[in-house]
C-alpha positions as CSV (number, residue, x, y, z in Angstrom):
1,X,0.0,0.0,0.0
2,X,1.3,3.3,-1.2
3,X,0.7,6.6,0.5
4,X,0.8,9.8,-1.4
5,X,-0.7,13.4,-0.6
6,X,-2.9,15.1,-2.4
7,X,-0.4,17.6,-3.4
8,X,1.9,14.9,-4.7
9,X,-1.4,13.0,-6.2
10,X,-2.2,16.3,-7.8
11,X,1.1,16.6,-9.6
12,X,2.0,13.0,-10.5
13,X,-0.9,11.2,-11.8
14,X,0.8,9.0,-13.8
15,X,2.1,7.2,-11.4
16,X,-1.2,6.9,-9.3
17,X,-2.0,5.0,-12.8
18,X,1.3,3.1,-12.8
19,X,0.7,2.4,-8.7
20,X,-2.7,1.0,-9.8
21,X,-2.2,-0.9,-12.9
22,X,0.2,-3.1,-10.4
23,X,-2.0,-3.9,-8.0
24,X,-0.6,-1.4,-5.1
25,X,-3.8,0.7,-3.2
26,X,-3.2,3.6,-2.5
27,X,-4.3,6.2,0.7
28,X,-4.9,9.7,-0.2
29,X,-3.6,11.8,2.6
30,X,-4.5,15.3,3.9
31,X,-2.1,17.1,6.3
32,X,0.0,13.4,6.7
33,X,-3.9,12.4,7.6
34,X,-5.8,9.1,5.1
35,X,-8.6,11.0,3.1
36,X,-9.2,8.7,0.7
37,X,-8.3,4.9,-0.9
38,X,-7.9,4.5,-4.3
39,X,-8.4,0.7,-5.5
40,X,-7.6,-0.6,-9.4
41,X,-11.0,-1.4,-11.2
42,X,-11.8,-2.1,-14.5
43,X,-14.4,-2.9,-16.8
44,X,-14.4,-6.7,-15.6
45,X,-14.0,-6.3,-12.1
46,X,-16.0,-2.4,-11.2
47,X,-19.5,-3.9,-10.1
48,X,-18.1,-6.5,-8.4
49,X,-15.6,-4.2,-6.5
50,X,-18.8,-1.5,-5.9
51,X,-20.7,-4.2,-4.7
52,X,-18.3,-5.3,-2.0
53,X,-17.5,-1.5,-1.3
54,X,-21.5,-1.1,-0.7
55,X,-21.4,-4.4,1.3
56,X,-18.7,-3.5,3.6
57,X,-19.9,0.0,4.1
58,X,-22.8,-1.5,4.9
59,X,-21.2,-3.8,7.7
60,X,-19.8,-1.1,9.4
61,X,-22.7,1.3,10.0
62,X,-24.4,-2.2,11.5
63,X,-21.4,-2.6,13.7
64,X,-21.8,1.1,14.7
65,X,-25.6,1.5,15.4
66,X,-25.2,-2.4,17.5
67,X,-22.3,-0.4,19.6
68,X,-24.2,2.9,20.2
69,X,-27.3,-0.1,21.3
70,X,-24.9,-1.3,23.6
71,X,-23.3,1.5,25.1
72,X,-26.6,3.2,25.7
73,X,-28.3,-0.2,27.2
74,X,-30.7,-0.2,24.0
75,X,-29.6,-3.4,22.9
76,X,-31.7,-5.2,26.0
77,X,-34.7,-3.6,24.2
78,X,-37.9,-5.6,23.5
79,X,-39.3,-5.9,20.4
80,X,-42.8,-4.4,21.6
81,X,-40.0,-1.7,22.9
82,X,-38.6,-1.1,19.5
83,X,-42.1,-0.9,18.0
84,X,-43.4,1.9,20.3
85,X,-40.4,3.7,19.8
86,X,-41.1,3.8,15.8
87,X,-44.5,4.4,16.2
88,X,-43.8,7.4,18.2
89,X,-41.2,9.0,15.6
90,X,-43.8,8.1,13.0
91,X,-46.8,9.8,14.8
92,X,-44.3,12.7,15.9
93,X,-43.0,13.1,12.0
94,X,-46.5,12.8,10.5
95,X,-47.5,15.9,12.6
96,X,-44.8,18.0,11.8
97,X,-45.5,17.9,8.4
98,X,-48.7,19.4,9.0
């Protein structure tokens, strides 16, 4: 894995392609800080590589909202719990609309 600022990005992207066409990632960095990830893709491989982008995005902001549950005790929650809870955002949203 390479890293390479966005100055450097900025002035060299010939190598970002040359970085990429071997294989190497690459993190995008701000003020010595990761910004970004650049991954090869290509016609054969882009919606597969989306699709696993999506999927593990998706994991995380489970993993996230299961440790806010936790931390705040919500995850000991019944169902009939959770339901109220919904219905009571729904009722309160409905009525600000009017």
């Amino acid at each position: 894995m390479r890293f390479m600022s966005i100055r450097e990005f900025r002035a060299s992207t010939g190598q970002l392609k040359e970085l990429l066409a071997s294989k190497e990632n690459v993190v995008l960095t701000s003020n010595g800080k990761p910004t970004a990830i650049i991954i090869d893709a290509n016609e054969e491989n882009f919606e597969n590589t989306l699709r696993d982008i999506r999927l593990m995005k998706a994991k995380r902001a489970i993993e996230s909202i299961q440790k806010h549950a936790e931390n705040n005790g919500l995850d000991k929650m019944t169902l009939e719990e959770i339901n109220q809870l919904v219905y009571e955002d729904e009722e309160e949203n409905y009525l600000s609309e009017l």
